[in-house]
C-alpha positions as CSV (number, residue, x, y, z in Angstrom):
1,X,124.8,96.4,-41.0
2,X,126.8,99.1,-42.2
3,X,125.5,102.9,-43.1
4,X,128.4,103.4,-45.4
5,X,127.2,103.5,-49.0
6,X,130.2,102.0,-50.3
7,X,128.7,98.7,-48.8
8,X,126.1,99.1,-51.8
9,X,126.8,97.4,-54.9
10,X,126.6,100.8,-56.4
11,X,128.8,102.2,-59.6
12,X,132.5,103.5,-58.9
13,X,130.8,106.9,-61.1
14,X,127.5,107.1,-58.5
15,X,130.0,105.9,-55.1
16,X,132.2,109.3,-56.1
17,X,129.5,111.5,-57.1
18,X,127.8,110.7,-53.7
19,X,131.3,111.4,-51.6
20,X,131.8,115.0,-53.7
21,X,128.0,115.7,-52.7
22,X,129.1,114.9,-49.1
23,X,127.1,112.3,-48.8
24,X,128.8,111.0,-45.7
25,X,126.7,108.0,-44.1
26,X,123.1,106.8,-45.3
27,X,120.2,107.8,-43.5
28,X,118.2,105.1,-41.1
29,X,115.6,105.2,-44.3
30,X,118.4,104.5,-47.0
31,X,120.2,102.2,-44.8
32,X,117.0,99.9,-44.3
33,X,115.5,100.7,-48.1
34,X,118.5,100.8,-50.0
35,X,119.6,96.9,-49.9
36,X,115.8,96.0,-50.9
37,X,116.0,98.3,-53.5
38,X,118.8,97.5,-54.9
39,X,118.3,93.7,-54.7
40,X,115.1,94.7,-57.1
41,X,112.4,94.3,-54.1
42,X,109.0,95.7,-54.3
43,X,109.1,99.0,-50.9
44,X,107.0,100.1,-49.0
45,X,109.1,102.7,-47.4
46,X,107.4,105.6,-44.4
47,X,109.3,108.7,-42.9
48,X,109.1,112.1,-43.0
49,X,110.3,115.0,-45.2
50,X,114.1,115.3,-44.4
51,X,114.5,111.9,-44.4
52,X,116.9,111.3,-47.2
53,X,114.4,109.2,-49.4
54,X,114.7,111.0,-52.4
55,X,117.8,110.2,-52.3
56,X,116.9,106.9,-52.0
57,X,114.5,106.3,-55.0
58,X,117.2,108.4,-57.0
59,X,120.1,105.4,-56.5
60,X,117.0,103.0,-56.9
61,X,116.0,104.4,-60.4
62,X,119.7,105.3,-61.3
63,X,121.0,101.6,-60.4
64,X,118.7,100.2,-62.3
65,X,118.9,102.4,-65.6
66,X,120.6,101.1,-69.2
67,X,121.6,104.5,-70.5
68,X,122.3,103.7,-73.8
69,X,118.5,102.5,-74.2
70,X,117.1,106.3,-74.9
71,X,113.8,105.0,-73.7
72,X,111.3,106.0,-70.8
73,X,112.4,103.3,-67.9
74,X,111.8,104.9,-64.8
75,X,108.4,107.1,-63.6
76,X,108.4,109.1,-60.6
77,X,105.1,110.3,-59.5
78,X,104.7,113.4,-56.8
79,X,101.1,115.8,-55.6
80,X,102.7,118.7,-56.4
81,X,104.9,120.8,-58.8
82,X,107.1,121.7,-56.3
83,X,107.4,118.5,-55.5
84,X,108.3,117.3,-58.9
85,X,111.0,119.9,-59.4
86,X,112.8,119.6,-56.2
87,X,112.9,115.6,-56.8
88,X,114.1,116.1,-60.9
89,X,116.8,118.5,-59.1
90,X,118.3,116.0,-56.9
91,X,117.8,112.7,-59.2
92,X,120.0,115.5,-61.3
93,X,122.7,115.9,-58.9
94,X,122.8,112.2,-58.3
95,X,123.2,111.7,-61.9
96,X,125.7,114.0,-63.0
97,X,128.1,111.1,-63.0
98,X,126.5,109.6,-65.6
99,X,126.8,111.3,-69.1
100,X,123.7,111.5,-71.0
101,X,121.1,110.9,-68.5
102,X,118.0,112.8,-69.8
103,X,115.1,113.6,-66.7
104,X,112.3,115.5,-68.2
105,X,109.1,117.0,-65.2
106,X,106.0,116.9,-66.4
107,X,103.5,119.2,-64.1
108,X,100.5,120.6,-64.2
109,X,100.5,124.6,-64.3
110,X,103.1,124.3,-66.4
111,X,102.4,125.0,-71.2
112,X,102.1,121.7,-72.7
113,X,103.5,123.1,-75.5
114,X,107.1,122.7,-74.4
115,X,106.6,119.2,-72.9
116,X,105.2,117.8,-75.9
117,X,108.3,118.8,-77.3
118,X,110.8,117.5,-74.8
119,X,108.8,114.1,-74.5
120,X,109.1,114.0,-79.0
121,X,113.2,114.1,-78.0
122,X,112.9,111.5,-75.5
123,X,114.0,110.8,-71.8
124,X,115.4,108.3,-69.7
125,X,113.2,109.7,-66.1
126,X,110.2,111.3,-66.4
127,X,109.1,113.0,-62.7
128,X,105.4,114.3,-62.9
129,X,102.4,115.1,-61.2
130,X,99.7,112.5,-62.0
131,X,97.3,114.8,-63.6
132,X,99.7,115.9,-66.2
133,X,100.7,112.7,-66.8
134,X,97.3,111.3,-67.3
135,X,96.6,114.1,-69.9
136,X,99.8,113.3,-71.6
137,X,98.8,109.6,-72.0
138,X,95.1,110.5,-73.0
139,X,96.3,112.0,-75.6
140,X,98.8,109.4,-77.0
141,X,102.0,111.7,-76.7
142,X,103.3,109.7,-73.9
143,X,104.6,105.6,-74.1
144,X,105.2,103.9,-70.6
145,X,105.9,100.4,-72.0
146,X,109.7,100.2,-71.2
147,X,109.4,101.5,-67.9
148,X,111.2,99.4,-64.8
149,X,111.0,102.0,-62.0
150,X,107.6,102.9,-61.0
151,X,108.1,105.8,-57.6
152,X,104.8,107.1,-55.7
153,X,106.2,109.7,-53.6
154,X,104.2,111.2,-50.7
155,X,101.8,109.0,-52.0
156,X,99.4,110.0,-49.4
157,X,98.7,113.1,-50.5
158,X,98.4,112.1,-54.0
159,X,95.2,110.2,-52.1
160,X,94.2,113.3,-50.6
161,X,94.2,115.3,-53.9
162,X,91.9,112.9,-55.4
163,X,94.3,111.3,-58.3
164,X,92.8,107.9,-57.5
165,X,91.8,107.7,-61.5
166,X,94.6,109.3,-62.9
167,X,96.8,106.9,-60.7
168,X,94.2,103.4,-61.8
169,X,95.3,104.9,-65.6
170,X,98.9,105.4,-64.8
171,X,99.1,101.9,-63.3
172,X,97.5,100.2,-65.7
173,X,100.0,101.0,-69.0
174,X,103.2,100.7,-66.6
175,X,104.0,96.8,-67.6
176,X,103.4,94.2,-65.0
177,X,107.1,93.2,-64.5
178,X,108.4,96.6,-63.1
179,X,109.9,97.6,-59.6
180,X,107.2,99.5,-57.6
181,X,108.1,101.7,-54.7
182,X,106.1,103.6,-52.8
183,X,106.9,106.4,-50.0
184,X,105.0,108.4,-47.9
185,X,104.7,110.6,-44.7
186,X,102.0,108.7,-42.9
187,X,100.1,105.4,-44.6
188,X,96.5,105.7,-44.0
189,X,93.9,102.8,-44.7
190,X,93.6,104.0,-48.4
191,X,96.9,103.4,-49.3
192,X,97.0,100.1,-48.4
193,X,94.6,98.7,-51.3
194,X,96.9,100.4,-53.8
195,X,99.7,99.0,-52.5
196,X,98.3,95.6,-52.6
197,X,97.0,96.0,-56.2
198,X,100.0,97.5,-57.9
199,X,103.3,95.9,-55.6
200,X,104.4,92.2,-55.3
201,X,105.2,91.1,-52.1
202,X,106.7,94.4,-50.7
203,X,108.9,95.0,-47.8
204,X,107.9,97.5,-45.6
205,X,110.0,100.1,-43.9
206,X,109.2,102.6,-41.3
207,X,111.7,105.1,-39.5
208,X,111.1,107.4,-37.1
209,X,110.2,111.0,-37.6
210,X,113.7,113.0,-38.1
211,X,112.1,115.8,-36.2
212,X,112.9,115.7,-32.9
213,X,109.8,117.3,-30.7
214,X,111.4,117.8,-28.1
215,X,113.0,120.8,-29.8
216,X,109.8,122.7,-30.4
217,X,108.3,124.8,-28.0
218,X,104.5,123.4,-27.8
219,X,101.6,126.0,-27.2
220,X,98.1,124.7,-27.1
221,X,95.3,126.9,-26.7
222,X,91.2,126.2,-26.2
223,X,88.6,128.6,-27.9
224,X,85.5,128.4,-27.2
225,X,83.6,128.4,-30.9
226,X,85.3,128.3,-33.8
227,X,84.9,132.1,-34.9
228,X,87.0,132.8,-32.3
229,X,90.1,130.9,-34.0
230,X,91.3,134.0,-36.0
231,X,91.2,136.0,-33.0
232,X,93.4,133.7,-30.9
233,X,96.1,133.8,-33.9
234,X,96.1,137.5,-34.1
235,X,97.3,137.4,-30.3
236,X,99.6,134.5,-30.6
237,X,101.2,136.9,-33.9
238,X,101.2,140.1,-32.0
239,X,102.7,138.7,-28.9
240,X,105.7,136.9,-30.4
241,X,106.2,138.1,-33.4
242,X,107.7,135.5,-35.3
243,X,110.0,136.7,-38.8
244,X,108.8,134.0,-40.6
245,X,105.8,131.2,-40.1
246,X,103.1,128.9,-41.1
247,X,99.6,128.6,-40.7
248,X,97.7,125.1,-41.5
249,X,94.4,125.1,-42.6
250,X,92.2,122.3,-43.6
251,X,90.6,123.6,-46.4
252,X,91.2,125.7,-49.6
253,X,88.8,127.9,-48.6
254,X,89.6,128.4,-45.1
255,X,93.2,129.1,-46.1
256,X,92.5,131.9,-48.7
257,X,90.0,133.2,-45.7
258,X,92.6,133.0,-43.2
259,X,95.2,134.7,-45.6
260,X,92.5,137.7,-46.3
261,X,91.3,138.9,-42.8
262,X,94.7,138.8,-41.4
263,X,96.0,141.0,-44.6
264,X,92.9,143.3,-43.7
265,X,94.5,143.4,-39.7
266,X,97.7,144.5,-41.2
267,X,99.5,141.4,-41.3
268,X,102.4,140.4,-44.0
269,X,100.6,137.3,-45.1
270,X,99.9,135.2,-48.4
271,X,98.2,132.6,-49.3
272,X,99.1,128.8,-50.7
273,X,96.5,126.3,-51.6
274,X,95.5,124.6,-54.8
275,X,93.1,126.8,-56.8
276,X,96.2,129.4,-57.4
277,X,97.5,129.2,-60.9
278,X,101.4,128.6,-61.0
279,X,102.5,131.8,-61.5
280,X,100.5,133.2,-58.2
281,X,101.9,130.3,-56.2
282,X,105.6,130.8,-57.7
283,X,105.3,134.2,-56.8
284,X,103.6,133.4,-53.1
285,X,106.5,131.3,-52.5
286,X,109.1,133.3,-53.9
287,X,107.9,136.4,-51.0
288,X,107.8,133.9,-48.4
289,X,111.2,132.5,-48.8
290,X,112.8,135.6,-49.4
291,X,111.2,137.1,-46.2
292,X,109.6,139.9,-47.7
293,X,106.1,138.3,-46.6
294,X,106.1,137.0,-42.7
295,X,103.1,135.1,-42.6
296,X,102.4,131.8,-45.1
297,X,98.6,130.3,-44.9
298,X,98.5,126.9,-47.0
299,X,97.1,123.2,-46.6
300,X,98.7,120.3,-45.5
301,X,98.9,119.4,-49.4
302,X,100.3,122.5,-50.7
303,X,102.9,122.8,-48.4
304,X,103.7,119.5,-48.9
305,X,107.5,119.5,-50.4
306,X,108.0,122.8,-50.2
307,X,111.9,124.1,-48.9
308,X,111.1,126.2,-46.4
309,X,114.3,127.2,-44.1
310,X,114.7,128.8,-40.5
311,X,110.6,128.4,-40.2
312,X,110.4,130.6,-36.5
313,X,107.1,129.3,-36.2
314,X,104.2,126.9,-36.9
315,X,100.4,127.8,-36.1
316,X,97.5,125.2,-36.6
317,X,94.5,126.9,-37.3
318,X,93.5,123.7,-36.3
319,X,94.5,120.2,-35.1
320,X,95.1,117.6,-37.5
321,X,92.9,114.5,-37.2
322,X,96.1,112.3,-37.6
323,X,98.8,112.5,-35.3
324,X,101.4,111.9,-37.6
325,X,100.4,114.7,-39.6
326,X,100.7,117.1,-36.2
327,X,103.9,115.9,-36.2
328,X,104.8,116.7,-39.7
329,X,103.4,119.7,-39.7
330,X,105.3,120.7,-36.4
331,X,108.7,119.1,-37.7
332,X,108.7,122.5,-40.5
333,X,110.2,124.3,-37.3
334,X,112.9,123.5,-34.9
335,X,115.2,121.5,-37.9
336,X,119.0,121.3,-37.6
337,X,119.1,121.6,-33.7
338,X,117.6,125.1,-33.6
339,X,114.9,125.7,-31.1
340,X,111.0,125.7,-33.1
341,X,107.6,126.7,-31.7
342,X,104.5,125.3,-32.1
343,X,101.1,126.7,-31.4
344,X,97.9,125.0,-32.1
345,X,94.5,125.8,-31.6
346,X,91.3,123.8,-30.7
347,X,87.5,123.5,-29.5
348,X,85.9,121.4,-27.3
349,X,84.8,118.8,-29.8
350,X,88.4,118.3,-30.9
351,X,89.7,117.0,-27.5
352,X,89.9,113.1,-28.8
353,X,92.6,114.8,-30.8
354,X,94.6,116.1,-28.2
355,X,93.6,112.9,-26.7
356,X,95.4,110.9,-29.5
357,X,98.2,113.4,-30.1
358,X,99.2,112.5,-26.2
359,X,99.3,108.8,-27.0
360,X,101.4,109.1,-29.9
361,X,103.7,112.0,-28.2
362,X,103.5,109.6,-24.9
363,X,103.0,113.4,-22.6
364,X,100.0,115.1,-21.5
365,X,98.9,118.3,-23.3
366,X,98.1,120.9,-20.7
367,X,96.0,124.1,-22.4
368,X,97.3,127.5,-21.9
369,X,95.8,131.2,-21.5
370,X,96.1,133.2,-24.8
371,X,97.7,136.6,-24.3
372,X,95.7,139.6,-23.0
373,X,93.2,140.7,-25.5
374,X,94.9,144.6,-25.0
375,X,97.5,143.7,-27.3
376,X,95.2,143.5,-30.1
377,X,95.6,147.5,-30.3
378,X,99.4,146.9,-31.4
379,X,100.2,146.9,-34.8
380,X,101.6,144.1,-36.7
381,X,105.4,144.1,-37.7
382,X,106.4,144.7,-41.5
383,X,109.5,142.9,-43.0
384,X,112.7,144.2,-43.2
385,X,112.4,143.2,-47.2
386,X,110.2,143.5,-50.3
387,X,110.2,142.2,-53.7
388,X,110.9,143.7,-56.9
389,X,109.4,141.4,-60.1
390,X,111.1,141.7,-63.1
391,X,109.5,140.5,-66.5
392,X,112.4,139.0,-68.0
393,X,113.9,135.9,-66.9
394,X,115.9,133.1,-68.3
395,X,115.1,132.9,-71.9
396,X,116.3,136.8,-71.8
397,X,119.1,135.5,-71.0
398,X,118.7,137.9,-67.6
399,X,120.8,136.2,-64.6
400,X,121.3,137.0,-61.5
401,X,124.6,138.6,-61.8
402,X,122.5,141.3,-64.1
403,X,120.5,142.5,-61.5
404,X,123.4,142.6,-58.9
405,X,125.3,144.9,-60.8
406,X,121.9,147.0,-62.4
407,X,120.9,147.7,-58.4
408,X,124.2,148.6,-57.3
409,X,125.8,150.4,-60.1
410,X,126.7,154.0,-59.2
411,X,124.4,156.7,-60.2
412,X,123.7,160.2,-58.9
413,X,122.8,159.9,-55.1
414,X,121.1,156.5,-55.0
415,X,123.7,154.3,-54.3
416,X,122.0,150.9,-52.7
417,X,124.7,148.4,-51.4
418,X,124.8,144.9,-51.6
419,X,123.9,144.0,-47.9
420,X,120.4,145.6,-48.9
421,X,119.4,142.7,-51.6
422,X,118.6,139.6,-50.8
423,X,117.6,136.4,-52.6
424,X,117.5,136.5,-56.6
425,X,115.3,134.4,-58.0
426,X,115.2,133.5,-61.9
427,X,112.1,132.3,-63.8
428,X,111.4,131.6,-67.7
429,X,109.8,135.1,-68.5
430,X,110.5,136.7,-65.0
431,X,112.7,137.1,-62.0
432,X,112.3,138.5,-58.1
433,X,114.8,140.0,-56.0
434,X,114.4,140.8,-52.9
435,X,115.2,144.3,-51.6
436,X,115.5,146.0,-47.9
437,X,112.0,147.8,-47.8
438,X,114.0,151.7,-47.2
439,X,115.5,151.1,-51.0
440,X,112.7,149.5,-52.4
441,X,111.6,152.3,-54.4
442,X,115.2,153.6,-55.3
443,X,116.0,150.1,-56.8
444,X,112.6,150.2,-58.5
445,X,113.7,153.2,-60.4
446,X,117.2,151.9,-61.1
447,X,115.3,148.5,-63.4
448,X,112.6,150.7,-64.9
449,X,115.3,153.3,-66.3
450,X,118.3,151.4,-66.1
451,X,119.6,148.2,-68.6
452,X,119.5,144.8,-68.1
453,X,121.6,142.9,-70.9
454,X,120.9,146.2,-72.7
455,X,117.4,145.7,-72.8
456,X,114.3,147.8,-70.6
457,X,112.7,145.5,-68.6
458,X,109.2,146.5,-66.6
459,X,109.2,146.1,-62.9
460,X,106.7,146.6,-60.4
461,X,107.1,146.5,-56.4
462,X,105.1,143.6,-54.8
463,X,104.7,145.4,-51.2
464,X,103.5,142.7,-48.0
């Protein structure tokens, strides 16, 4: 079987596209999926994040599309915002190829306002978060009849989230005669009802985890009650320091918990889980990806789809009760051949995990002593950067060109040079840039009294 995807009866436009996005050879997931999709097969398709399937559903829904019928005819459905966007940005890229290919997101934590507006103009691809979605059909703004292309992605923690009802309602005005295709990280027993209610006959597909564990660095460590887990992170932190890392919770409440008592140590840390309102988690993610914040606490759901690059390290407040989730978790670190490091923590009563975890791994897990207790009197590094935040964005008409030249334009004695900003980030009514913490309050200065498209914009410094 060939991995080229000019063995695909694909368009000439979509074949090209793929080659100028250097889309060299398909992926073990596209190369299995791709021929059932495109044959008009119900899929089941399993593997990890980094696996190429969004690419895969995007060729799926784009193969099967009839542009000039300005009609809703394919659905993707995702847990999360982030989620949502990052898949409507790469069904995008696929797309580009084709001229007049509309892909309207529909997410919670987002104003209805505009949606209700795009969805009056109309779309072709409508990726969405199944609460939104629900809402939008409740209230009669939003007509599924004509749709072919039915996608659950990471349908597992769709599950999790509890959008069983929204998902029953969303199923039930899809039509009957559609192509269904569902993808996930892991496929526990509760996806398989679904997947027997809403798909005919479907081929299943499973590849490997991309991740290869073998690259991480494994630490596991035994407390002895559970109180003493925050302790045992501290000295894991202190000890190795780690730029930039994760910290898995199980719970919403244990995350924010988490994300509070080590602030209160001194720690750079924030805080990701799903009672934040969108602008709090755009800013949380913006910190942590611009490495102004070291430390990110979140769930297994809301980090779920989230980009996070050159991840030093991954700590598990505790152990997963599914391997494959370990796994997951783990795979955030260690990706494109670099060395990652793992370190997970555990009681007594969670040893049938480790027990399972050594099964699936096919090693034995041997415990280890945490670092001497004396290093708890060090103190925490603080990241090289910080963040400015900006309250104008892209219907401003600010870009990021603005705030390059606004931060480094000559004036009296503060001159800040380009190797001391990092990432700009633009959003609808704000933006965040990123800014070597000696400068911080220099630049600060140079937005509140300075221009940006001849306008004064406020600023504020969020310090971490």
């Amino acid at each position: 079987m060939s991995n080229k995807f000019e063995s695909l009866p694909l368009e000439k436009a979509l074949l090209e596209n793929l080659s100028s996005l250097d889309y060299k050879e398909m992926t073990p997931i596209q190369a299995k999926s791709l021929p059932l999709i495109l044959s008009g097969k119900d899929v089941i398709a399993q593997g990890k994040t980094g696996s190429g399937k969004t690419a895969t559903f995007a060729l799926g829904i784009l193969h099967n599309l009839e542009v000039k019928r300005f009609r809703i005819q394919s659905l993707v459905l995702c847990p999360t915002r982030e989620l949502a966007d990052q898949v409507a940005k790469e069904i995008r890229r696929i797309a580009r190829s084709i001229h007049n290919i509309k892909v309207l997101t529909l997410c919670g934590g987002s104003p209805l306002g505009p949606q209700i507006g795009s969805l009056e103009h109309g779309a072709h691809i409508i990726v969405g978060t199944p609460g939104r979605i629900e809402d939008h059909l409740n209230r009669g703004r939003l007509n599924l009849e004509n749709v072919n292309t039915l996608i659950l992605d990471e349908a597992d923690r769709m599950l999790e989230m509890g959008f069983q009802s929204a998902l029953d309602l969303i199923f039930s005005m899809c039509p009957k005669k559609r192509q269904t295709l569902l993808f996930s990280a892991t496929f526990p027993d509760e996806i398989k009802p679904i997947a027997k209610a809403i798909m005919i006959d479907p081929s299943t597909v499973k590849v490997e985890s991309t991740h290869d564990t073998n690259t991480i660095d494994q630490h596991f460590y035994q407390v002895l009650e559970h109180s003493e887990r925050l302790t045992a992170i501290r000295l894991i932190l202190l000890k190795n320091q780690p730029e930039s890392s994760v910290i898995f919770c199980t719970t919403k409440i244990e995350t924010q918990q988490v994300a509070d008592e080590l602030a209160m140590f001194g720690f750079s840390c924030i805080a990701i889980h799903g009672d934040l309102d969108q602008k709090d988690r755009d800013q949380a993610l913006v910190r942590f990806a611009n490495k102004s914040v070291s430390i990110l606490v979140a769930t297994d759901v809301a980090a779920r789809g989230l980009d996070i690059e050159n991840l030093d390290a991954v700590i598990n407040y505790q152990i997963s009760r599914d391997p494959e989730v370990h796994v997951h978790r783990i795979g955030r670190t260690g990706r494109a051949g670099s060395k990652g490091t793992a370190y997970s923590i555990i009681v007594e009563k969670e040893i049938h995990r480790i027990i399972k975890l050594e099964d699936m791994m096919k090693q034995s897990i041997k415990m280890e002593k945490l670092p001497d207790r004396n290093i708890l009197e060090k103190k925490p590094n603080k990241p090289e950067m910080t963040t400015l935040q900006i309250d104008g964005g892209k219907k401003q008409k600010v870009r990021a060109g603005d705030i390059l030249g606004a931060l480094t334009a000559k004036k009296g004695t503060d001159d800040i040079q380009g190797n001391q900003i990092g990432k700009i980030q633009l959003f609808d009514n704000r933006s965040f840039v990123a800014v070597h913490r000696s400068i911080a309050n220099d630049a600060l200065n140079k937005i509140q009294n300075g221009k940006l498209k001849g306008r004064s914009f406020k600023a504020r410094c969020l310090w971490g």
